[in-house]
N, C-alpha and C positions, 0 to 999 in steps of 0.2 A: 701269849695270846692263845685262847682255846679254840680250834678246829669246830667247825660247825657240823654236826654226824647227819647224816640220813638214817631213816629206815631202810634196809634188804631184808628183801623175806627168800626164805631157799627150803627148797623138800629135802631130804636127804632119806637114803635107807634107815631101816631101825640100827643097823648094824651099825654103822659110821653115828647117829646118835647115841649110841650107849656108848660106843668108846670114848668119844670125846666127851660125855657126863663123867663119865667113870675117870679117866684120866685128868681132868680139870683141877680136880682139889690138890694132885702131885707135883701138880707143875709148880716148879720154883716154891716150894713152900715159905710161907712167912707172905707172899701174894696171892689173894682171892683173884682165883683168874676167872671173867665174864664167859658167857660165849658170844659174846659181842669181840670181846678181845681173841678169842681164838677164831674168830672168824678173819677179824683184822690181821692176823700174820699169818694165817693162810693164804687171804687174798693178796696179802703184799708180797709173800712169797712167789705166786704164781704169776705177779706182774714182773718180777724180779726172774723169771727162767727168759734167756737168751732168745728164745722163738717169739713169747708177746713183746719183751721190750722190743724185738727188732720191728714187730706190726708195730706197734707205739711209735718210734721213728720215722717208720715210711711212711706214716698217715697223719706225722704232726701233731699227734695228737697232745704232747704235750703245750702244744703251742695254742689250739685249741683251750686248754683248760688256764692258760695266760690269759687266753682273751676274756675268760669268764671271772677275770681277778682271783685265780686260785693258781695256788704251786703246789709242789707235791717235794714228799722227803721222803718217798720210797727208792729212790736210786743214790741218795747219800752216801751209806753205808751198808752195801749189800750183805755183811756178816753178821749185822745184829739182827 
C-alpha cells in the first residue's frame, strides 16, 4: 500500500541548495535520487535524534497520528 505524500515547501540558503543539487546525482548511483527523497531522510533522520523522539513521546504524539488512522515506520529501523 502507497503512503499518501503531502506537499512541504522550505527556504533554504543557496548554499545548502547547491550542495544538495550538486550531491544528488552520487548518491547511491544506479538511483535517481528526488529532492523530495532527500528531504524524506533528512526529516526522518531528524525525527530519529533522541531530543525530538523524546518530545514525540511526552506529547503522544504518536498516538495522535493513530487517532488520525496513520502509523509511521520512522522508528522501525533507526539504521537504514
Amino acid at each position: 500500500m502507497k503512503t499518501k505524500t503531502v506537499q512541504f515547501r522550505a527556504q533554504l540558503p543557496q548554499d545548502i541548495d547547491f550542495l544538495v543539487r550538486a550531491i544528488a546525482p552520487f548518491k547511491d548511483a544506479g538511483r535517481d535520487w528526488t529532492l523530495s527523497d532527500i528531504v524524506v531522510e533528512a526529516l526522518t533522520e531528524w525525527l530519529r535524534k533522541p531530543e525530538n523522539r523524546e518530545l514525540i513521546e511526552v506529547h503522544n504524539i504518536l498516538e495522535g497520528l493513530e487517532r488520525r488512522g496513520l502509523t509511521t515506520h520512522v522508528y522501525d529501523n533507526p539504521e537504514d
